[in-house]
C-alpha positions in Angstrom: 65.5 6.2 14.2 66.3 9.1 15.8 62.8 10.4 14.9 61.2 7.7 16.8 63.0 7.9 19.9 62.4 11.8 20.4 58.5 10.6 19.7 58.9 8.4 22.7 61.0 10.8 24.6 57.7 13.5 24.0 55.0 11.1 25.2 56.7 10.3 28.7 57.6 13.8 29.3 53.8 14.5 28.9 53.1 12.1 31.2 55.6 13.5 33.5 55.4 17.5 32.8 52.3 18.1 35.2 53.5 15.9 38.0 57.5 17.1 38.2 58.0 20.5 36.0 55.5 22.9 36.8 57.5 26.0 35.5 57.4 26.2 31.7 61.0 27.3 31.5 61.8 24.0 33.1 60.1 22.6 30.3 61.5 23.8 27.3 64.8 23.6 29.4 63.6 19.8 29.2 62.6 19.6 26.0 65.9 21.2 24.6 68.1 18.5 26.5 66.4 15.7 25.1 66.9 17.1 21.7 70.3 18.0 21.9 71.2 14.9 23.6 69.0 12.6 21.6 72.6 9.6 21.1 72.4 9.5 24.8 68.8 7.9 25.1 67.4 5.1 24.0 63.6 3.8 24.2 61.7 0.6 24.6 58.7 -1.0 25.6 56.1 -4.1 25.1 52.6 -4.4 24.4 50.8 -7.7 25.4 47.0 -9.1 24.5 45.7 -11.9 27.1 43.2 -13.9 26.6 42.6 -15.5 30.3 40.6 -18.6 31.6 39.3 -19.6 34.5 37.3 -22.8 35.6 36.9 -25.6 38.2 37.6 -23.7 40.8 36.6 -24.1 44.7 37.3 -21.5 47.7 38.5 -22.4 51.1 34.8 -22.9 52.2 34.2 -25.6 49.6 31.8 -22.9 47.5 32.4 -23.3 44.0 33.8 -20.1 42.3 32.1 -18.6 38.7 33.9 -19.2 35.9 35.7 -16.3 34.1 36.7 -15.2 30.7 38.5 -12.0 30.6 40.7 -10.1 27.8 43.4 -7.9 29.4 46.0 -5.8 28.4 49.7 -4.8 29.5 51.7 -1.6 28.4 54.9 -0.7 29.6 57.0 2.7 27.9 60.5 3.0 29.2 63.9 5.2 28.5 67.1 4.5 29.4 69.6 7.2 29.5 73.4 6.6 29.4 75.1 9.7 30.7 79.1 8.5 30.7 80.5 5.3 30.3 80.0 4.1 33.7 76.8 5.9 34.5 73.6 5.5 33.0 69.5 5.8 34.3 66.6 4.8 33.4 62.2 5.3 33.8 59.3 3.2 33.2 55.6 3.8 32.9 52.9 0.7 33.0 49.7 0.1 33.3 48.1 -1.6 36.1 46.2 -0.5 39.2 47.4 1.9 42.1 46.5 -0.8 44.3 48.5 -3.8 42.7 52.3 -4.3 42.8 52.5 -8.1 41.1 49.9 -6.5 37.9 50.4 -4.7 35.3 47.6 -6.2 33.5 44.0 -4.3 33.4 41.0 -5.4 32.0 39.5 -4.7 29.0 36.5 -7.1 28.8 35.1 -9.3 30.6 33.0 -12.0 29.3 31.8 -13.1 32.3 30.4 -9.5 33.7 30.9 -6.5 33.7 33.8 -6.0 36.3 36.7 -4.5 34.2 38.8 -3.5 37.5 41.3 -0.8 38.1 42.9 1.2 35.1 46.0 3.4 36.0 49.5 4.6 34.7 52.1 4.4 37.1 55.7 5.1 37.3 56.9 1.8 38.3 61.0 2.5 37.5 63.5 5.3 37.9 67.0 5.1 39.3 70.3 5.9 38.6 73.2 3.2 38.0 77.0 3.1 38.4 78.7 0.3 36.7 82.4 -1.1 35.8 83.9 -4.1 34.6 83.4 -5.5 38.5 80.9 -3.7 40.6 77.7 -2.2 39.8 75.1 0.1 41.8 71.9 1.3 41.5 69.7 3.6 43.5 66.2 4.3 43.0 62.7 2.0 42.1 64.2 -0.7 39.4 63.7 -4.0 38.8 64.9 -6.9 41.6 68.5 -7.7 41.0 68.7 -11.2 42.6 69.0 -14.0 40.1 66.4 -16.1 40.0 64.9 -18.3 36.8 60.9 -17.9 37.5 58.0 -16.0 39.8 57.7 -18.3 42.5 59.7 -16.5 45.0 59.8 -12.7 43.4 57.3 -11.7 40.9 58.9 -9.7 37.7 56.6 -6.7 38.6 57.2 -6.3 42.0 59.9 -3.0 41.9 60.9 -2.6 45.2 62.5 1.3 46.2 66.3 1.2 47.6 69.7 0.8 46.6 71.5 -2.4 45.0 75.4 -3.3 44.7 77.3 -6.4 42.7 80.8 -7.0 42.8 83.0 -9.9 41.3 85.6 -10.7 44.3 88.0 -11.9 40.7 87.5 -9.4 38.1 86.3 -11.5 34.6 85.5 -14.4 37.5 82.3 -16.0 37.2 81.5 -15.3 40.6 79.5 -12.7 41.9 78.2 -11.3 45.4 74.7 -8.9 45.0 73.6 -7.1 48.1 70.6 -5.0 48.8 68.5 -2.7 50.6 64.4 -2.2 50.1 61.7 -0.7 51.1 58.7 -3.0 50.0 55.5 -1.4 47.9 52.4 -2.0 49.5 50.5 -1.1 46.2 52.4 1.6 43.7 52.2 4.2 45.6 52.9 3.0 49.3 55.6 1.3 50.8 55.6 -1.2 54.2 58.5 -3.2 55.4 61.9 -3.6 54.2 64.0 -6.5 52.7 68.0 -6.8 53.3 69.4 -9.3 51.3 72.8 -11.2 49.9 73.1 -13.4 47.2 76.1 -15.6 45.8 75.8 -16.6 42.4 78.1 -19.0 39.8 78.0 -19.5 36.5 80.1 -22.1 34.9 80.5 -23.5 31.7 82.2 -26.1 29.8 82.0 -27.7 26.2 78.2 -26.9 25.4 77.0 -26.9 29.0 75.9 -24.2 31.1 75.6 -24.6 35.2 74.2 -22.0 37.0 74.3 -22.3 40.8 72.8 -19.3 43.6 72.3 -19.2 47.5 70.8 -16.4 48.9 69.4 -14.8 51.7 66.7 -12.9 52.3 65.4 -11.0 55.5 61.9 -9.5 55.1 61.6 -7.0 58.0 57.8 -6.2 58.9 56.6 -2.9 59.5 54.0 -2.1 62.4 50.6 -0.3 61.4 47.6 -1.4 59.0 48.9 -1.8 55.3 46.9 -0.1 52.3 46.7 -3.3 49.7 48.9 -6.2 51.6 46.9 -9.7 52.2 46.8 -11.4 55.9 49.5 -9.3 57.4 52.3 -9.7 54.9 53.6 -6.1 55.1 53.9 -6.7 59.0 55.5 -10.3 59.9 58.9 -11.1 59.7 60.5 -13.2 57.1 64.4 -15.0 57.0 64.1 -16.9 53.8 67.1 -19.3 52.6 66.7 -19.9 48.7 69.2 -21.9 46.5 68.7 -21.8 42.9 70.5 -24.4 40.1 69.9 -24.6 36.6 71.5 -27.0 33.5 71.4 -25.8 29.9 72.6 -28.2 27.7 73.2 -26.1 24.0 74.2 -29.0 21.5 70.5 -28.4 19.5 69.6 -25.3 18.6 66.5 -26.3 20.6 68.3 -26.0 24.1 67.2 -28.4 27.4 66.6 -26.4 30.6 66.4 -27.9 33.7 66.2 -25.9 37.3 65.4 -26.5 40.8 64.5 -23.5 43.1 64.4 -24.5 47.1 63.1 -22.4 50.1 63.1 -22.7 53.5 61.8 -19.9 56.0 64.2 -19.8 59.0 61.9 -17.9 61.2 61.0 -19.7 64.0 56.7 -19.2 64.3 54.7 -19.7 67.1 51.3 -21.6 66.8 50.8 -19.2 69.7 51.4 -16.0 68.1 48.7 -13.1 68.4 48.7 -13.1 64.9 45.8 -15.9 63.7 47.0 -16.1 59.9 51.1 -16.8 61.6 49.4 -18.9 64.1 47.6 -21.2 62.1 50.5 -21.4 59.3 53.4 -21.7 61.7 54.7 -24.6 59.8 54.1 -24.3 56.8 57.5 -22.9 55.9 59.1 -25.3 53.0 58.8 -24.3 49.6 60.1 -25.8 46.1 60.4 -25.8 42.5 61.4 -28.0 39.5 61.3 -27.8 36.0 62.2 -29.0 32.6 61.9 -26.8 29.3 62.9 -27.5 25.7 64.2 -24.8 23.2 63.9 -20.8 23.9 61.9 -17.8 22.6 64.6 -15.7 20.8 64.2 -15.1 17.1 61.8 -15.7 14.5 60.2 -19.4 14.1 62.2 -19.8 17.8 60.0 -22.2 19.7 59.5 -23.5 23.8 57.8 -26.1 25.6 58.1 -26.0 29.2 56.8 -28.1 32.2 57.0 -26.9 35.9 56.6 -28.6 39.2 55.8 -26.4 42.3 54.9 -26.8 46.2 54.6 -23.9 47.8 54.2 -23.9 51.7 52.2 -20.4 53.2 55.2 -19.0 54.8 58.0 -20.3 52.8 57.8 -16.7 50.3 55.7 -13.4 51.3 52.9 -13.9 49.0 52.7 -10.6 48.3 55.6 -10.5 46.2 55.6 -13.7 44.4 54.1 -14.6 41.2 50.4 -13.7 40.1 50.1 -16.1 37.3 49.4 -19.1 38.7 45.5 -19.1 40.8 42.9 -16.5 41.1 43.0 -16.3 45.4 42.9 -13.6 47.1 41.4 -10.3 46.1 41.4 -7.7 42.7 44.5 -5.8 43.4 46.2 -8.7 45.4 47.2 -12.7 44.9 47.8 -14.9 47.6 50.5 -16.7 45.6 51.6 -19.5 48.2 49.5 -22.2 50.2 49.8 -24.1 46.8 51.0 -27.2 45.2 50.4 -27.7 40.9 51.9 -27.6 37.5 52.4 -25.4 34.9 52.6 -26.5 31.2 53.6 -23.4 28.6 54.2 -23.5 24.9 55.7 -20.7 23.2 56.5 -19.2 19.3 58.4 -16.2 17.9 56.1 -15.1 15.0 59.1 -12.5 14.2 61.6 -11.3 16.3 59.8 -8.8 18.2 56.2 -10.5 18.2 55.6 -13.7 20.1 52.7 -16.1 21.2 52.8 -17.7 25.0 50.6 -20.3 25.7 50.1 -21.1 29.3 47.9 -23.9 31.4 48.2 -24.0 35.0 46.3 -26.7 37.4 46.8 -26.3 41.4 45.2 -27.0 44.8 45.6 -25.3 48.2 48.1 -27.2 50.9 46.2 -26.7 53.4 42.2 -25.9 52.5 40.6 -27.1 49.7 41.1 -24.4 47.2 42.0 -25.4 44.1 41.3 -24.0 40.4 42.4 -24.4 36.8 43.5 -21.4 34.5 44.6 -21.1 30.7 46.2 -18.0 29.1 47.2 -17.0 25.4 49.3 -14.2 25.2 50.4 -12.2 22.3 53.2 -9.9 22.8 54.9 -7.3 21.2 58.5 -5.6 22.1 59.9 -2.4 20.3 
């Protein structure tokens, strides 16, 4: 074991040497800690194989997209590092383009031309954390730390730059207050607009019964100046989005039932006057929401899901450059529109061991307000280590 994690301590360092250690003393200075240190570090990472669909599709103007047939790929190489008890860090490298922050998928082949897309490495996480048996904080690029159950308001791959804190008020309570600061990546390597934020989240549980209960809110502050990769003027307008989150899980199977309801509601007050066309036109459309039901959970070997989901998302009830990429093909290369949509979602799942899995995924959707509308189906096998 230890073998294997100084063989995945040595690969990130080479992808790291050139960029941050330019003296070779620093390196072997580097190279020495990791050795020496080796208990203190631990690696991990995923590969996934997509096979992804896409057919019946119509853009805003009525013409009729080409179908597509691509096989992608994701790869993500991470180490965490615990230094004490209560401190600890961490860095990730993924694929994915410069130019996307929802994607870490690229393009391998694609049976419909010849367009494979962008293929990069980037640094997507590195931070530092502080934690206790009551608070936690984290500074640095790391993963978002609001609780949420899906993508529809905050894609997983999204890392946004800042400084995060939890506390429980009642230590060993099952209440907890997360707070945060952003800046917000326009691409992977630019940053436009910040996000404050405060969530309140509960968790109770009696007999076999789980309830899980969040309100949150979210202040998107837009930046002035033309963005590198954000759509229809994301990075620059103004967002104060109220979200509430609940979720049942009943455990008396070993299958268990899941069921969750996401709500959001845009408090800023648009004008159909604004100078902005894309905020004029959308004003309105500010209500968002989810539902959905899902049987059983991807865990161990022979573990098993089925999972329906409901979703009407209004133009301006998220900021659709950081919601989910999975479920339409709008917008550009690097970057989905992912609101202005109303659809399901049907997904199947199976654990083939406990670290390989396959994720079955169907998605049919229409535009609120144009006459977009597509279908997509996507068969993922993934592996963990």
């Amino acid at each position: 074991m230890k073998q294997k994690t100084i063989k995945y301590l040595i690969t990130i360092s080479c992808f790291l040497e050139f960029l941050l250690f330019p003296s070779m003393a620093m390196k072997k200075a580097l190279a020495d800690f990791l050795i020496n240190n080796n208990d203190r570090f631990m690696n991990y990472g995923d590969l996934r194989l997509r096979y992804e669909n896409d057919w019946s599709s119509k853009k805003s103007s009525g013409a009729k997209r080409d179908n597509r047939q691509r096989m992608r790929i994701r790869a993500r190489l991470g180490v965490n590092a615990s230094f004490t008890n209560t401190l600890s860090g961490g860095i990730r490298l993924r694929t994915g383009s410069w130019g996307s922050q929802q994607s870490p998928h690229i393009t391998i082949v694609d049976l419909s031309s010849d367009v494979k897309g962008h293929h990069n490495v980037v640094l997507d996480k590195w931070y530092v954390n502080k934690n206790n048996d009551s608070k936690n904080f984290w500074i640095g690029r790391n993963d978002f730390p609001f609780w949420k159950h899906n993508e529809l308001f905050w894609d997983d791959d999204s890392t946004p730059i800042g400084l995060a804190f939890s506390i429980r008020p009642i230590i060993n309570s099952n209440f907890k207050i997360k707070t945060a600061a952003f800046l917000l990546p326009d691409g992977m390597k630019d940053f436009h607009g910040q996000l404050l934020a405060i969530q309140g989240i509960h968790k109770r549980i009696f007999q076999k019964n789980e309830l899980h209960g969040a309100f949150g809110y979210f202040n998107f502050l837009g930046a002035d100046g033309k963005t590198e990769n954000l759509r229809n003027g994301n990075g620059n307008r103004d967002y104060h989005i109220m979200v509430a989150n609940f979720r049942w899980i009943n455990n008396y199977t070993t299958s268990p039932l899941t069921f969750g309801i996401d709500f959001m509601q845009n408090l800023k007050n648009y004008s159909a006057q604004d100078l902005d066309s894309f905020t004029a036109n959308n004003a309105n459309r500010i209500t968002g929401f989810d539902f959905h039901f899902t049987i059983g959970k991807l865990q161990k070997r022979k573990s098993w899901l089925t999972a329906l989901t409901f979703a009407r998302i209004e133009t301006l009830s998220v900021n659709a450059s950081f919601a989910q990429d999975d479920w339409m093909r709008w917008g550009s290369a690097d970057q989905t529109d992912g609101s202005d949509f109303k659809g399901y979602e049907l997904r199947a799942g199976y654990m083939l061991s406990d670290d390989i899995g396959i994720l079955a995924r169907y998605y049919d959707v229409e535009a609120i307000s144009n006459i977009q509308d597509g279908r997509r189906f996507r068969l993922d096998l993934n592996y963990k280590f």
